[in-house]
PDB file of N, CA, C, O and CB in Angstrom:
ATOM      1  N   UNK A   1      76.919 144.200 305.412  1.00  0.00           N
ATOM      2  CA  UNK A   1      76.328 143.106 304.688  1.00  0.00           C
ATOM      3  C   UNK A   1      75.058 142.608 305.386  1.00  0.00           C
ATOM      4  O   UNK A   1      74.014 142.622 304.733  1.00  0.00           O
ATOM      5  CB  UNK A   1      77.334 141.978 304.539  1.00  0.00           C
ATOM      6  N   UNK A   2      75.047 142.177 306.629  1.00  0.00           N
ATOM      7  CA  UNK A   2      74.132 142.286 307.664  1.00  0.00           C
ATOM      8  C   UNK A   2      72.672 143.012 307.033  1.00  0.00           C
ATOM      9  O   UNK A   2      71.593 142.691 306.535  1.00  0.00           O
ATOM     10  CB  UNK A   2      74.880 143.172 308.887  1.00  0.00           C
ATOM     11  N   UNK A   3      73.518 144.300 307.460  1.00  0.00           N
ATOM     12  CA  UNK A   3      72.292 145.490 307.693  1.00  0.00           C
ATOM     13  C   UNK A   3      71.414 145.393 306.204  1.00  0.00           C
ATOM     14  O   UNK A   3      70.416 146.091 306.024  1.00  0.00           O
ATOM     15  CB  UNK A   3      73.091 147.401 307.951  1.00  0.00           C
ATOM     16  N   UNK A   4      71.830 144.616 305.368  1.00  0.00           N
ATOM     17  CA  UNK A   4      71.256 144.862 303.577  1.00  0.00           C
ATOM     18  C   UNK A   4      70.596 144.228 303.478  1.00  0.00           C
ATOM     19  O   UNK A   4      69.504 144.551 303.012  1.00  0.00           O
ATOM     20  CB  UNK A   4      71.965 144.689 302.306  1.00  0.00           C
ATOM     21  N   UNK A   5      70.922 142.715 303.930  1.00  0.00           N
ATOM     22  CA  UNK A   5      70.120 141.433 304.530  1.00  0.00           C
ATOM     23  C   UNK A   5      69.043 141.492 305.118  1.00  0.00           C
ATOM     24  O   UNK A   5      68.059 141.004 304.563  1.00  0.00           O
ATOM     25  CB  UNK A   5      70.707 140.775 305.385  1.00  0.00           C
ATOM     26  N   UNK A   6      68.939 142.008 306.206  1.00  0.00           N
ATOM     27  CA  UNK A   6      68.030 142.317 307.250  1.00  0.00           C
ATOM     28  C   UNK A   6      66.654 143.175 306.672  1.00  0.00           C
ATOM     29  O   UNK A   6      65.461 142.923 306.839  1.00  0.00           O
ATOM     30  CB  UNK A   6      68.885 143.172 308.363  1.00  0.00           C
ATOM     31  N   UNK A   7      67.397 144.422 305.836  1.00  0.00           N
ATOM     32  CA  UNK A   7      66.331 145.259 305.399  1.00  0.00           C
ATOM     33  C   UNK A   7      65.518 144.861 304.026  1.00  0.00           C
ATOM     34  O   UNK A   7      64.478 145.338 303.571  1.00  0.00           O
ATOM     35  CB  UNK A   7      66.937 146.594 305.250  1.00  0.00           C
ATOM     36  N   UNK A   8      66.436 143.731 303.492  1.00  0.00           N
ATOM     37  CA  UNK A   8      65.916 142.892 301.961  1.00  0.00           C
ATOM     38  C   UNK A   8      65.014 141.934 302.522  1.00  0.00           C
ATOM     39  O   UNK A   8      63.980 141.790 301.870  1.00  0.00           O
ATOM     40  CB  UNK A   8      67.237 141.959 300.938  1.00  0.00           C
ATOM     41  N   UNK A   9      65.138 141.178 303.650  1.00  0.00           N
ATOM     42  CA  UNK A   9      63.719 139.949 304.078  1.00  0.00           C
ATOM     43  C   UNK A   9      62.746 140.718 304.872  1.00  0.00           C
ATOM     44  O   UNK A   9      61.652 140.237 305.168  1.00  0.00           O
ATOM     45  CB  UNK A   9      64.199 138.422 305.225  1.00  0.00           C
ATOM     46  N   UNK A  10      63.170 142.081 305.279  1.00  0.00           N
ATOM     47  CA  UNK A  10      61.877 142.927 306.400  1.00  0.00           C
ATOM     48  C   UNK A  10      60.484 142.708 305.450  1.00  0.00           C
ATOM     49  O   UNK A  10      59.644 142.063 306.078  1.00  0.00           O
ATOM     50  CB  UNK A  10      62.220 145.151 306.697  1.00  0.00           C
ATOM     51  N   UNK A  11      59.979 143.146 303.892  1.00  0.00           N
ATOM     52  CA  UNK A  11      58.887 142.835 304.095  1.00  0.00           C
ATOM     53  C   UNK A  11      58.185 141.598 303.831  1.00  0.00           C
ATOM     54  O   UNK A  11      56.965 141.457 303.748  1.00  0.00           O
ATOM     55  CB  UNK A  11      58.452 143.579 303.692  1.00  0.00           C
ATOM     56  N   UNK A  12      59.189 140.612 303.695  1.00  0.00           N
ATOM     57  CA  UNK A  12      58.857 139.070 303.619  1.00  0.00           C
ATOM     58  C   UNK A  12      58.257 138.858 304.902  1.00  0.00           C
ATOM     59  O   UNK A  12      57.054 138.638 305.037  1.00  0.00           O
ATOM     60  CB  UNK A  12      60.156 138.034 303.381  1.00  0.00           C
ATOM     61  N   UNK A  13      59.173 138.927 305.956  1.00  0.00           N
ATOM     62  CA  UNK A  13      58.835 138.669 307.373  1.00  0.00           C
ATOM     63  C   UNK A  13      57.749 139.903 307.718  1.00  0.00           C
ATOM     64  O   UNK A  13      57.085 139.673 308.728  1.00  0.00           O
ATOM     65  CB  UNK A  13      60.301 138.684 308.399  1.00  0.00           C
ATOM     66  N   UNK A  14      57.542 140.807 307.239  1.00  0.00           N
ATOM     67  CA  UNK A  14      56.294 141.442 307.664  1.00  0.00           C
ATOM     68  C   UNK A  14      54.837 140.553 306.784  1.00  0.00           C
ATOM     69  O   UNK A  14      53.840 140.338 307.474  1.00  0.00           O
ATOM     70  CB  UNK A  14      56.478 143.283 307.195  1.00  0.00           C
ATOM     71  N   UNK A  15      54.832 140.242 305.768  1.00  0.00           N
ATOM     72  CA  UNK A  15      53.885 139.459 305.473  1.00  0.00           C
ATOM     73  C   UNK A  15      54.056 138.434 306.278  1.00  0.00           C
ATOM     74  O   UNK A  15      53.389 138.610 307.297  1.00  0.00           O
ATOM     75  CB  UNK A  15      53.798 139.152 304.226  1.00  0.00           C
ATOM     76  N   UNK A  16      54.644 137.439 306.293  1.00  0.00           N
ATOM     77  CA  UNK A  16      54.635 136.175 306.941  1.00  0.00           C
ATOM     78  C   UNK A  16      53.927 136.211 308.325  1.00  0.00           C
ATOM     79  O   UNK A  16      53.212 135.339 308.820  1.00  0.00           O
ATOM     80  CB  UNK A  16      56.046 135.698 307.083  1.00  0.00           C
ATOM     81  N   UNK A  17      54.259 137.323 308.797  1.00  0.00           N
ATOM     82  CA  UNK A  17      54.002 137.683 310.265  1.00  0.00           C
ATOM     83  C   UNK A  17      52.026 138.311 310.542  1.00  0.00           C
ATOM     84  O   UNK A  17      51.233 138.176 311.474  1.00  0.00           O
ATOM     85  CB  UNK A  17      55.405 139.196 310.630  1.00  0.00           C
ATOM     86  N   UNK A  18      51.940 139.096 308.951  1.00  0.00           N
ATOM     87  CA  UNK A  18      50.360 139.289 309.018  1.00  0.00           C
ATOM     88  C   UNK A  18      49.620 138.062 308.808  1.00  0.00           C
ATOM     89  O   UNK A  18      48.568 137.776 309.379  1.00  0.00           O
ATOM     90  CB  UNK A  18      49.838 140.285 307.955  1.00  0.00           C
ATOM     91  N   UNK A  19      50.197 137.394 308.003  1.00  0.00           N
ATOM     92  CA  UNK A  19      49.598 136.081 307.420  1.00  0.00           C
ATOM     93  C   UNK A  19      49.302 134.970 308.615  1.00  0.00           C
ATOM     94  O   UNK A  19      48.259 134.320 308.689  1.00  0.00           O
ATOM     95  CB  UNK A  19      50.711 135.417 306.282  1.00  0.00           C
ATOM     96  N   UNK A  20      50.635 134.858 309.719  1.00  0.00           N
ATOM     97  CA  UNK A  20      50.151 134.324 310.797  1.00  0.00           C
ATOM     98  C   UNK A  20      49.143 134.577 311.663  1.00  0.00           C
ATOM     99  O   UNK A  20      48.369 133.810 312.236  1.00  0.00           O
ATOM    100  CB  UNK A  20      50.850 134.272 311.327  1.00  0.00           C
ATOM    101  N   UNK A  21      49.245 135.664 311.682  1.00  0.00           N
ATOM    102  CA  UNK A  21      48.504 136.502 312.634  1.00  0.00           C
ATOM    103  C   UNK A  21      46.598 136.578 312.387  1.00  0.00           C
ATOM    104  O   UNK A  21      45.705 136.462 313.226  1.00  0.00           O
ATOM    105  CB  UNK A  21      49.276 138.102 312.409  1.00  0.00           C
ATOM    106  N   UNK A  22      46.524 136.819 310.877  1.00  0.00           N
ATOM    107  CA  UNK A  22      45.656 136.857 310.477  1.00  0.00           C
ATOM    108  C   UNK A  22      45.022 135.172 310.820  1.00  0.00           C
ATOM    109  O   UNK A  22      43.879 135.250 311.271  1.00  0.00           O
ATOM    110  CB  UNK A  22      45.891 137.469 309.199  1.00  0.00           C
ATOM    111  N   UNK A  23      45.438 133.967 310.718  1.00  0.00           N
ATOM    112  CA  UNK A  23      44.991 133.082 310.626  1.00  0.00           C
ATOM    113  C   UNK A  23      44.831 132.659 311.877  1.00  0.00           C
ATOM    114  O   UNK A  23      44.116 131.687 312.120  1.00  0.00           O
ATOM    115  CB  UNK A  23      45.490 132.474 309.870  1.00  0.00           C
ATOM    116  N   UNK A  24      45.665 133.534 313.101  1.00  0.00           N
ATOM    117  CA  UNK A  24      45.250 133.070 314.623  1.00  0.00           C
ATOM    118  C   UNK A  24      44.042 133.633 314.965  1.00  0.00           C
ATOM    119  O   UNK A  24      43.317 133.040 315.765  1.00  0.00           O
ATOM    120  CB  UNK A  24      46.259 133.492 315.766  1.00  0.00           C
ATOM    121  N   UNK A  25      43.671 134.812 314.426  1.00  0.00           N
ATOM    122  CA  UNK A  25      42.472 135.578 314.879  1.00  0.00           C
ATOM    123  C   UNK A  25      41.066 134.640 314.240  1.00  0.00           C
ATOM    124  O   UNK A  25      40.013 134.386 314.823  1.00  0.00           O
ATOM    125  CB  UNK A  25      42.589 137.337 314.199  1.00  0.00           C
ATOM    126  N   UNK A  26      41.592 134.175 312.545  1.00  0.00           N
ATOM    127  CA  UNK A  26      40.318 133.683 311.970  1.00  0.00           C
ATOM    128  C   UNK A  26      40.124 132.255 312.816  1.00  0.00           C
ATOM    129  O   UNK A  26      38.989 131.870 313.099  1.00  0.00           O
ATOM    130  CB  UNK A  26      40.421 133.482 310.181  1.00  0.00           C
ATOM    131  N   UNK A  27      41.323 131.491 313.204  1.00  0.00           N
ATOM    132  CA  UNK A  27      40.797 130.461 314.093  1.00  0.00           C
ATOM    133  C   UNK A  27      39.934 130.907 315.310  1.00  0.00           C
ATOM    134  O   UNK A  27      38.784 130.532 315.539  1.00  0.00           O
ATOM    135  CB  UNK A  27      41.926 129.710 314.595  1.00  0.00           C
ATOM    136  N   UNK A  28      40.742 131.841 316.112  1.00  0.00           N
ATOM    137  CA  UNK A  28      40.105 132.064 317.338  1.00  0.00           C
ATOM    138  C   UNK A  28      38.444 132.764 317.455  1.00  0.00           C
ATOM    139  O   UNK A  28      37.706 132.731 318.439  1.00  0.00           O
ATOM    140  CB  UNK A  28      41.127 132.955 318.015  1.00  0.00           C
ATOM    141  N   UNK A  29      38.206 133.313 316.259  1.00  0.00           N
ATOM    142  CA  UNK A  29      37.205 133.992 315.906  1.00  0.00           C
ATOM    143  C   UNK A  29      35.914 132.646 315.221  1.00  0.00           C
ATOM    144  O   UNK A  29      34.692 132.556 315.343  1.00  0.00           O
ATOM    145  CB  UNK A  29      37.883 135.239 314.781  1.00  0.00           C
ATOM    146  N   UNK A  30      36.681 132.012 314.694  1.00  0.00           N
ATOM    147  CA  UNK A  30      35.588 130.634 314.651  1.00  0.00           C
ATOM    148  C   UNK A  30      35.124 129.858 315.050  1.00  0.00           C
ATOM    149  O   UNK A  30      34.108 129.271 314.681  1.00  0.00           O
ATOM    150  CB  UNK A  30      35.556 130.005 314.289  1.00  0.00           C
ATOM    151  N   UNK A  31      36.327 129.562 316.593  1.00  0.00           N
ATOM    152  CA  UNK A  31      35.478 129.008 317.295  1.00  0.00           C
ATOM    153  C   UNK A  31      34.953 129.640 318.584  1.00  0.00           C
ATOM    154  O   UNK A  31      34.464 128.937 319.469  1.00  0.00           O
ATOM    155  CB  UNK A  31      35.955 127.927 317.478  1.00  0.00           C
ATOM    156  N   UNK A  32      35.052 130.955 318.689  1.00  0.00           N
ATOM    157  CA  UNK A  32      34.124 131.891 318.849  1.00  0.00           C
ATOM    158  C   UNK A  32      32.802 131.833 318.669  1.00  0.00           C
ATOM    159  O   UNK A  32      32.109 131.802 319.686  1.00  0.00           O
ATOM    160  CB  UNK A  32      34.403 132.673 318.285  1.00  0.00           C
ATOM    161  N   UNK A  33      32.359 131.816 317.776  1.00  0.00           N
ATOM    162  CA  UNK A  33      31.507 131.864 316.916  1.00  0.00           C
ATOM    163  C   UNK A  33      30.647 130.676 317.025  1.00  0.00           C
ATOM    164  O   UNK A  33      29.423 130.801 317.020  1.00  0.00           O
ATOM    165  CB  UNK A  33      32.080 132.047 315.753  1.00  0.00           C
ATOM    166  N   UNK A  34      31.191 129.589 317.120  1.00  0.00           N
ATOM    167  CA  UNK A  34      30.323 128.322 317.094  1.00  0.00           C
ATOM    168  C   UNK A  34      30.634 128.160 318.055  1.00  0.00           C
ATOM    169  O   UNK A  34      31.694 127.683 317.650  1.00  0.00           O
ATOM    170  CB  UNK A  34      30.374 127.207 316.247  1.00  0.00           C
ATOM    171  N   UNK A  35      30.760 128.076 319.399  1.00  0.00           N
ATOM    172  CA  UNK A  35      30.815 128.057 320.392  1.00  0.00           C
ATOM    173  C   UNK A  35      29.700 128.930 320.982  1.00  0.00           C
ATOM    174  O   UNK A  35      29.164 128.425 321.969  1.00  0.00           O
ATOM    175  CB  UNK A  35      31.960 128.239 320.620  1.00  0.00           C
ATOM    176  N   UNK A  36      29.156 130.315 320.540  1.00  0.00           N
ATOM    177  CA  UNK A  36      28.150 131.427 320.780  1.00  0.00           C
ATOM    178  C   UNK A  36      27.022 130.920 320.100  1.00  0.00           C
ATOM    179  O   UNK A  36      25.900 131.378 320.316  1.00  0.00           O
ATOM    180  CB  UNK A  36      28.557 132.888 320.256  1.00  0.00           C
ATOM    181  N   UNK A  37      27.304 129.708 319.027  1.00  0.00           N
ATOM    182  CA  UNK A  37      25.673 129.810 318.553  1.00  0.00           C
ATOM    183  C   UNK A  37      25.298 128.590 318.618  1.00  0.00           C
ATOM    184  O   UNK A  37      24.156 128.251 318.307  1.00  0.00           O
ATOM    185  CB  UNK A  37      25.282 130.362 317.066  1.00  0.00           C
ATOM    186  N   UNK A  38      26.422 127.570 319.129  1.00  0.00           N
ATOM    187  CA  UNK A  38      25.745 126.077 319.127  1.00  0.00           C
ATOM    188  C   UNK A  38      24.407 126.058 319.767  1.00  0.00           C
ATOM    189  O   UNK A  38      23.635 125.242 319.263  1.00  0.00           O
ATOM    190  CB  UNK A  38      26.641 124.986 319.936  1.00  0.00           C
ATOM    191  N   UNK A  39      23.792 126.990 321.084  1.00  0.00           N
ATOM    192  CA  UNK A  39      23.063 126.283 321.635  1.00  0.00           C
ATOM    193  C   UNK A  39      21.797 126.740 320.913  1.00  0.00           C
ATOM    194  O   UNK A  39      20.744 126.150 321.151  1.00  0.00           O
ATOM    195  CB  UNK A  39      23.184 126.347 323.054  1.00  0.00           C
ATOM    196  N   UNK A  40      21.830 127.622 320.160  1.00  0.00           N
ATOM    197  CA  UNK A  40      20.927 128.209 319.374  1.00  0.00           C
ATOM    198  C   UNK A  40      20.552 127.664 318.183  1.00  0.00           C
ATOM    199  O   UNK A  40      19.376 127.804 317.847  1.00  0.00           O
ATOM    200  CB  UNK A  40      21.273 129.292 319.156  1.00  0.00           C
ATOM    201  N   UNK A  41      21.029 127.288 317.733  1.00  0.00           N
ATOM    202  CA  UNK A  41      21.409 127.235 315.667  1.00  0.00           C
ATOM    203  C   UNK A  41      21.797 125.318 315.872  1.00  0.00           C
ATOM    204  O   UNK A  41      21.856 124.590 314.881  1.00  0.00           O
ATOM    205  CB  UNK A  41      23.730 128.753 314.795  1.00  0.00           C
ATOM    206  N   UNK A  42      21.982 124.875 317.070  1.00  0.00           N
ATOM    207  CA  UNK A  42      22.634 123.224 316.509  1.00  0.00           C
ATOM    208  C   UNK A  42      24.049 123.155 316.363  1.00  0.00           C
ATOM    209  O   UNK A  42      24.789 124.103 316.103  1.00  0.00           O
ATOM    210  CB  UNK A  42      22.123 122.731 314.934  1.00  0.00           C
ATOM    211  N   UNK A  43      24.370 121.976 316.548  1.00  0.00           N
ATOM    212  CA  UNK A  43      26.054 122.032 316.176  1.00  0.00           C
ATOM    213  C   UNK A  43      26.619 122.092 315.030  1.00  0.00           C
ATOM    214  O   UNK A  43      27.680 122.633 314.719  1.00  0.00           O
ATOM    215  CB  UNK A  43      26.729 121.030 316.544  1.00  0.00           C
ATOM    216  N   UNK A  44      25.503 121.226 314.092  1.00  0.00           N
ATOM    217  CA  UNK A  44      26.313 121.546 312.475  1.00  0.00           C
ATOM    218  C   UNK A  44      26.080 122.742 311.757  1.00  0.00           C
ATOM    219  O   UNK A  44      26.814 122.894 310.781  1.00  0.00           O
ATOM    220  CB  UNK A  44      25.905 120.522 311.338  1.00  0.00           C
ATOM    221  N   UNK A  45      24.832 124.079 312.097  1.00  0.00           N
ATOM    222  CA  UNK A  45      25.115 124.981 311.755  1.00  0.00           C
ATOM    223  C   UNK A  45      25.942 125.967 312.352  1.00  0.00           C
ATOM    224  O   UNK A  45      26.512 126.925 311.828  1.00  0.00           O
ATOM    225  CB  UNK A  45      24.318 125.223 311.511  1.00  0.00           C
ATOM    226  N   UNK A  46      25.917 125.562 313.590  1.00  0.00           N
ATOM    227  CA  UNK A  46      27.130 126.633 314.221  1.00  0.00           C
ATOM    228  C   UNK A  46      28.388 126.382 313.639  1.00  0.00           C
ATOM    229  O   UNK A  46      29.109 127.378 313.570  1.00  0.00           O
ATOM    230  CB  UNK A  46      27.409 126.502 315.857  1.00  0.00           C
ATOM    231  N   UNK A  47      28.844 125.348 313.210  1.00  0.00           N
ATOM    232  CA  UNK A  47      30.568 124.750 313.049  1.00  0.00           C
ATOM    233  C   UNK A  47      30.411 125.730 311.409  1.00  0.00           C
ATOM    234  O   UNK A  47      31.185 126.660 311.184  1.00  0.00           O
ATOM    235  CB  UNK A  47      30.968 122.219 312.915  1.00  0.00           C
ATOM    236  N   UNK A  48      29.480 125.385 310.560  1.00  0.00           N
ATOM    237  CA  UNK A  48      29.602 125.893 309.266  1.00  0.00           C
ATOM    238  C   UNK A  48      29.710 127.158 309.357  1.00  0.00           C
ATOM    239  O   UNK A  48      30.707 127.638 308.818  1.00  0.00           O
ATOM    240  CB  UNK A  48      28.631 125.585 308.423  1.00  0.00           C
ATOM    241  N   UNK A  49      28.697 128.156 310.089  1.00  0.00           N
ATOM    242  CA  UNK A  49      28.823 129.110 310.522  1.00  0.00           C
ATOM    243  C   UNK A  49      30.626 130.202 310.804  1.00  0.00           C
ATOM    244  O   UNK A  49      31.341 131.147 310.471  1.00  0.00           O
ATOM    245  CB  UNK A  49      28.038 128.627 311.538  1.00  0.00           C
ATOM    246  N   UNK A  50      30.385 128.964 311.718  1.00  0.00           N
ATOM    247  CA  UNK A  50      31.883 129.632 312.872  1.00  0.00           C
ATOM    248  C   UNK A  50      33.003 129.488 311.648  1.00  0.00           C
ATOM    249  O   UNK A  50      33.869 130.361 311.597  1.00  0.00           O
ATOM    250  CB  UNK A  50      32.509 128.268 314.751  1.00  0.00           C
ATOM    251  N   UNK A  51      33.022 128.220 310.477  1.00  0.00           N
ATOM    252  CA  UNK A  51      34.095 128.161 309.613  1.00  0.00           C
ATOM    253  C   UNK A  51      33.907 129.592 308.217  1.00  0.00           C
ATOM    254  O   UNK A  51      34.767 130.160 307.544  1.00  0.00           O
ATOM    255  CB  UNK A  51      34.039 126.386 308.988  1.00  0.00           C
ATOM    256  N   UNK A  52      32.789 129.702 308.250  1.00  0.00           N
ATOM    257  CA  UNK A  52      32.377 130.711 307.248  1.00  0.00           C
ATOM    258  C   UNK A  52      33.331 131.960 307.589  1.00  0.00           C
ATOM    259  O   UNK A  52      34.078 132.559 306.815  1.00  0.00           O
ATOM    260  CB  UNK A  52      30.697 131.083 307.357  1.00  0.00           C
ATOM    261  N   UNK A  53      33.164 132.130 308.598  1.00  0.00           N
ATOM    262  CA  UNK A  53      33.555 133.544 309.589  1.00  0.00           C
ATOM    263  C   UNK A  53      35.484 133.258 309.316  1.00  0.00           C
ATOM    264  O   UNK A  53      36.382 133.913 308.788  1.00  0.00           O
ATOM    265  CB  UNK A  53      32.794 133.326 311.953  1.00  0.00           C
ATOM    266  N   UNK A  54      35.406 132.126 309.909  1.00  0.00           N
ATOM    267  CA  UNK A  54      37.038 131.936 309.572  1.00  0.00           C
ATOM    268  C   UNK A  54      37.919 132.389 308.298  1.00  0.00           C
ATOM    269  O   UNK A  54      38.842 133.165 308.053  1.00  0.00           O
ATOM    270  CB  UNK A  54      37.259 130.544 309.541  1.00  0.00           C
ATOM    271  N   UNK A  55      36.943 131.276 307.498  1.00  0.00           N
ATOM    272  CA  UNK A  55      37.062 131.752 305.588  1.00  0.00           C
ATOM    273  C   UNK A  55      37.161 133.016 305.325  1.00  0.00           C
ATOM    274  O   UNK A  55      38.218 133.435 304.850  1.00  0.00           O
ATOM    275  CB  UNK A  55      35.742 131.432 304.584  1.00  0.00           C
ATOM    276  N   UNK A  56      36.302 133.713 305.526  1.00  0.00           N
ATOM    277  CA  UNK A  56      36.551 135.556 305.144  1.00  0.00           C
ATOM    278  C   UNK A  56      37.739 136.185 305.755  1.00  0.00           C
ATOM    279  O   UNK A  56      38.566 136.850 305.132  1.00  0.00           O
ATOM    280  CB  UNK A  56      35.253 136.615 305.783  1.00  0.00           C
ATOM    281  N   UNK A  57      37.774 135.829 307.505  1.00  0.00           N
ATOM    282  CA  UNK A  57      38.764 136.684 307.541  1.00  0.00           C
ATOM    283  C   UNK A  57      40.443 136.164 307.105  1.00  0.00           C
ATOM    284  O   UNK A  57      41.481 136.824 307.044  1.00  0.00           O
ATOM    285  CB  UNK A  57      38.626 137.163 308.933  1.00  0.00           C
ATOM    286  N   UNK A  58      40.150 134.596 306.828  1.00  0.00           N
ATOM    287  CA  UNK A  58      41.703 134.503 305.924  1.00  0.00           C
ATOM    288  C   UNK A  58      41.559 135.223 304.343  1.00  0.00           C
ATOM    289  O   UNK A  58      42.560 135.782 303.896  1.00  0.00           O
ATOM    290  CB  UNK A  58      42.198 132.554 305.622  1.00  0.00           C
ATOM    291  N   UNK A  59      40.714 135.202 303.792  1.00  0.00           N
ATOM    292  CA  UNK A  59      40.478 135.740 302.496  1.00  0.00           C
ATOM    293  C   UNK A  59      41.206 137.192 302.892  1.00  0.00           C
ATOM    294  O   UNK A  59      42.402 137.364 302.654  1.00  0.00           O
ATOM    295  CB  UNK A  59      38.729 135.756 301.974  1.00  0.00           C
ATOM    296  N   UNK A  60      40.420 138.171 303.485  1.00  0.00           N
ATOM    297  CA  UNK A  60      40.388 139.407 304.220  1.00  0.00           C
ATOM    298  C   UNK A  60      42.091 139.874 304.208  1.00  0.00           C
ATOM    299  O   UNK A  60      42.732 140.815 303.741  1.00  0.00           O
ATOM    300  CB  UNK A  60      39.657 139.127 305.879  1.00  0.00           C
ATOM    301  N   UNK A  61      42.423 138.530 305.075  1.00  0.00           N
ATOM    302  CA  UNK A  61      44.239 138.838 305.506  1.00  0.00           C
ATOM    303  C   UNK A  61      44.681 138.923 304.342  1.00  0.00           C
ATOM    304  O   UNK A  61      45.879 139.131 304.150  1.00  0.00           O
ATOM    305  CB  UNK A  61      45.263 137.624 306.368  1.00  0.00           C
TER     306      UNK A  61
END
């Protein structure tokens, strides 16, 4: 009963698990990003910037 269970939520928990994943990278990747271009570009285009970058790659996931 277990084993039927287990293999019926596997690709729930495999999405759930890209979906997290995907949204740690688009955070970490945004403020990446505006962090690399504040001193260049200003702070309010870097933040829009760095969130742009975010936006796609949750779209992306």
């Amino acid at each position: 009963m277990w084993d039927s269970l287990i293999e019926g939520a596997r690709p729930y928990l495999n999405a759930v698990l890209i979906g997290f994943g995907g949204f740690l990278l688009a955070f970490l990747i945004s403020q990446l990003t505006s962090r690399l271009l504040e001193k260049s570009m200003g702070r309010g285009w870097s933040r829009f910037l760095g969130s742009l970058v975010g936006l796609v790659i949750i779209i992306w996931t």
